[in-house]
C-alpha positions as CSV (number, residue, x, y, z in Angstrom):
1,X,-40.7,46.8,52.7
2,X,-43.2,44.1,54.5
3,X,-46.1,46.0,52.3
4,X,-44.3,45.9,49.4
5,X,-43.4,42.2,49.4
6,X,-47.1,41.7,50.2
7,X,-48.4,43.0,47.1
8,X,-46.1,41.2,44.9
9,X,-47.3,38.4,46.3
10,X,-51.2,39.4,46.5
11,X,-50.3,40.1,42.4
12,X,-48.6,36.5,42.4
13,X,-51.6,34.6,43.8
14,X,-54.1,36.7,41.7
15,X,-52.2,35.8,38.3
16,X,-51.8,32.1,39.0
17,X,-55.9,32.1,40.2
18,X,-56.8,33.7,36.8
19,X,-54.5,31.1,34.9
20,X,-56.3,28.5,37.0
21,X,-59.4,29.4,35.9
22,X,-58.4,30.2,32.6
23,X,-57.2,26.2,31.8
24,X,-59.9,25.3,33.4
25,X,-62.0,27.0,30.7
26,X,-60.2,25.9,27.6
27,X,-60.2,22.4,29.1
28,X,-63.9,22.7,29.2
29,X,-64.1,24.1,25.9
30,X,-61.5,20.8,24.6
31,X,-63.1,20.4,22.0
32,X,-61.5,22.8,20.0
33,X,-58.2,21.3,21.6
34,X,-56.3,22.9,24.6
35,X,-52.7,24.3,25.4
36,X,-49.6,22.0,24.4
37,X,-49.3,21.5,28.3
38,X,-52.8,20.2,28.6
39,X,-52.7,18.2,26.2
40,X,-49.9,16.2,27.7
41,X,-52.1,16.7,31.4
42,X,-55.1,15.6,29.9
43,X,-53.5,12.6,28.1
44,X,-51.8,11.3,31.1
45,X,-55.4,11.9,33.2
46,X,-56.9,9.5,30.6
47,X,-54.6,7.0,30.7
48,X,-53.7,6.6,34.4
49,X,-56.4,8.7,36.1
50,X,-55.5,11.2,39.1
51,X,-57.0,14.8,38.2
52,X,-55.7,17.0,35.3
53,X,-54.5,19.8,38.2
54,X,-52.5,17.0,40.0
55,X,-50.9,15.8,36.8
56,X,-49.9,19.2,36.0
57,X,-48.0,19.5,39.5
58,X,-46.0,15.8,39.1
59,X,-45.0,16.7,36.0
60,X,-44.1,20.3,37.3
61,X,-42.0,18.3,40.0
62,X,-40.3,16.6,37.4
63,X,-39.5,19.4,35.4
64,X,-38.3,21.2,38.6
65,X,-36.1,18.5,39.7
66,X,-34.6,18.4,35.8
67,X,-34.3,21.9,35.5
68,X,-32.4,22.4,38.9
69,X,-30.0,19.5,38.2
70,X,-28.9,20.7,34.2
71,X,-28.5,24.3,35.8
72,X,-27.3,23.6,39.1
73,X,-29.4,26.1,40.9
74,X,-32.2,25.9,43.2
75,X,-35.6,27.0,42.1
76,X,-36.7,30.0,43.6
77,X,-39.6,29.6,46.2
78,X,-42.0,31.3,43.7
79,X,-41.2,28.2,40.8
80,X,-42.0,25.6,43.7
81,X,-45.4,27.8,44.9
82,X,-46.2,28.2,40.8
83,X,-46.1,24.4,40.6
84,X,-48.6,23.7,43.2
85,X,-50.8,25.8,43.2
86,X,-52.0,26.4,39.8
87,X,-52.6,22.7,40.1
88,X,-54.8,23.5,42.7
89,X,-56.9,25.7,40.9
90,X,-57.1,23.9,37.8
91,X,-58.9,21.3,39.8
92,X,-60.7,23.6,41.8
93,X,-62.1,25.4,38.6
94,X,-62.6,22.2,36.3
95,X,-64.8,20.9,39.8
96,X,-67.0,24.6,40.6
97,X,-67.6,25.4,36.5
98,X,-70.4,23.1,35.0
99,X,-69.8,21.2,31.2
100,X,-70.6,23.0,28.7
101,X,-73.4,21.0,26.4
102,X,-73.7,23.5,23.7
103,X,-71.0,23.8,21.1
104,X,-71.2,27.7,21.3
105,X,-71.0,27.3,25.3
106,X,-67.7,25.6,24.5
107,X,-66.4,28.0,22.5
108,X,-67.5,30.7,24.7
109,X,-65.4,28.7,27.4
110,X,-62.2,28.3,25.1
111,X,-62.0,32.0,24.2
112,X,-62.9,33.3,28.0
113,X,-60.1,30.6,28.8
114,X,-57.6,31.7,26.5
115,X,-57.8,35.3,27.3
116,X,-57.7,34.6,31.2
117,X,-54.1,32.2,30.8
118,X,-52.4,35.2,28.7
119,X,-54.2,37.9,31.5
120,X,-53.3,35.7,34.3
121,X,-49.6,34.7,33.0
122,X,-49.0,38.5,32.8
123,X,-50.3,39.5,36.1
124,X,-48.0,37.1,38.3
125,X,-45.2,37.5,35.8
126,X,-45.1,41.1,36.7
127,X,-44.5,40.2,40.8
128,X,-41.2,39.4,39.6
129,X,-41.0,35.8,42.3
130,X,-40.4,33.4,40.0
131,X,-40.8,31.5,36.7
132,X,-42.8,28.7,36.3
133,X,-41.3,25.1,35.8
134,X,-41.8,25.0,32.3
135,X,-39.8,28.6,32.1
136,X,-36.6,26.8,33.6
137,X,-37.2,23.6,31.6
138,X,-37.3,26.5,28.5
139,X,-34.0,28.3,30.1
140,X,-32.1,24.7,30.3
141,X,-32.8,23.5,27.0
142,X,-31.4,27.0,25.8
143,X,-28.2,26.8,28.1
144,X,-27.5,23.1,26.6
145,X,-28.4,22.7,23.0
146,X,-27.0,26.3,22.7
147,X,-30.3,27.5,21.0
148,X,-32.4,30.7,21.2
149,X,-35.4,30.5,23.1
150,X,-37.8,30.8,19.9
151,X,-36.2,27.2,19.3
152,X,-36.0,25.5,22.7
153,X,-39.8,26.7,23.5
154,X,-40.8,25.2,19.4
155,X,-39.1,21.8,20.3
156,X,-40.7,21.6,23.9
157,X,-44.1,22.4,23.0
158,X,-43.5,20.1,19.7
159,X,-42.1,17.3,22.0
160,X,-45.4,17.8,24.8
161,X,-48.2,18.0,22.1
162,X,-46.6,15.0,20.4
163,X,-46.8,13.1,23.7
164,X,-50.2,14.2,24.9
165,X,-51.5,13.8,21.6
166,X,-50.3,10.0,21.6
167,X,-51.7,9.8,25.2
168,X,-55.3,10.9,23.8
169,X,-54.7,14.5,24.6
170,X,-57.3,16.5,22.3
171,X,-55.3,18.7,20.0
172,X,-57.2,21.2,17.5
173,X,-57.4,24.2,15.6
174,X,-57.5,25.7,19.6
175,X,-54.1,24.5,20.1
176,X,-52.9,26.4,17.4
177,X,-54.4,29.2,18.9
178,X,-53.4,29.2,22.0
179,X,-49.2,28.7,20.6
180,X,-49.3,31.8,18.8
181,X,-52.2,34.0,20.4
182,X,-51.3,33.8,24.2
183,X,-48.0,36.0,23.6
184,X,-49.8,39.0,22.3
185,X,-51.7,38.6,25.1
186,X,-49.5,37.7,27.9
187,X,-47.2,40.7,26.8
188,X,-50.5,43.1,26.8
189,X,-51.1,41.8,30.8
190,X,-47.6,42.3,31.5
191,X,-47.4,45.8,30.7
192,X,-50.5,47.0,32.1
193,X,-49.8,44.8,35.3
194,X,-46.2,46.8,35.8
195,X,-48.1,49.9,36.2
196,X,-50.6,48.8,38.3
197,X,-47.8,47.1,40.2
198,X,-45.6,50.7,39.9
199,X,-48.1,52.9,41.1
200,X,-48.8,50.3,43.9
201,X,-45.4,50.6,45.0
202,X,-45.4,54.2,45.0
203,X,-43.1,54.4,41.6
204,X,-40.8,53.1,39.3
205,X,-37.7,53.8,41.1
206,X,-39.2,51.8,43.8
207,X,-40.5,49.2,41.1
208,X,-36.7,48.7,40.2
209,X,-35.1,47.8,43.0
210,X,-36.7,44.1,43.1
211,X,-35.8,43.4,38.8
């Protein structure tokens, strides 16, 4: 059981580092635009300074505390670990990886980072700990407004690019992108993370016991 709950996690860690890395790319690769998200952490890093990774966990914290009120539930440990530590690597990435000064270096950096969020997304998904904050915000606005998640997800990623975008986020053909190419992605990651996960765990019937 200990090894088992081990690997999910080693999984967990190793998803969020790879989404880490892969913001950090399209964020140095911007100027094709970024993730809705980003836009809104990049926008508030403009305006009032801090670090984009920093901004991404207050405004996790927020979300969190929002999301746990309007459902009544606590978050689970993995939501409050998501929270920080992508964060973290955001800001360690956007530190280790140098500017790109070539347009093609950018776009090099945007596609590398959009591939890496949908891999990464995928691979911690499939440990099974925990949404991230944004998920629960999603969940709540669904439980609510009485709307399918197609809808909620539309209107939040509307509502944050909108924002962002006002705060000097840089929105751009990339955004558009990433709101309709990370699914395809993500869902690819997912799969092939469950069977790496399965045949970790020594099977699917063992698999199934933790969804």
């Amino acid at each position: 059981m200990r090894r088992e709950f081990g690997i999910r996690w080693l999984y967990f860690f190793i998803g969020l580092m790879v989404l880490g890395l892969g913001v950090a790319l399209t964020v140095k690769g911007q100027l094709l635009g970024v993730g809705s998200w980003d836009v809104l952490h990049i926008g508030l890093f403009l305006q009032l300074g801090l670090t984009i990774g920093l901004w991404s966990i207050l405004v996790g914290i927020i979300i969190i505390v929002i999301s746990s009120i309007g459902l009544r539930e606590f978050p689970k440990i993995g939501t409050l670990v998501n929270m920080a530590t992508v964060g973290l690597f955001i800001d360690f990435f956007n530190w280790l990886i140098p500017n790109p000064e070539t347009i093609i270096f950018q776009l090099m950096a945007f596609v590398a980072g959009v591939l890496l969020i949908g891999a990464g997304g995928g691979i911690y998904i499939s440990a099974n700990l925990g949404a991230g904050p944004r998920d629960s915000l999603m969940l709540l606005i669904v439980e609510k407004l009485n709307l399918s998640i197609i809808k909620a997800r539309t209107i939040m990623e509307v509502l944050v690019v909108t924002i962002g975008f006002l705060l000097g986020g840089p929105v751009g053909v990339g955004t558009i992108i990433m709101a309709f190419g990370l699914g395809p992605i993500m869902q690819a990651a997912l799969h092939y993370s469950r069977l790496s996960l399965e045949k970790s765990l020594g099977g699917k019937k063992r698999v199934a016991n933790y969804q």
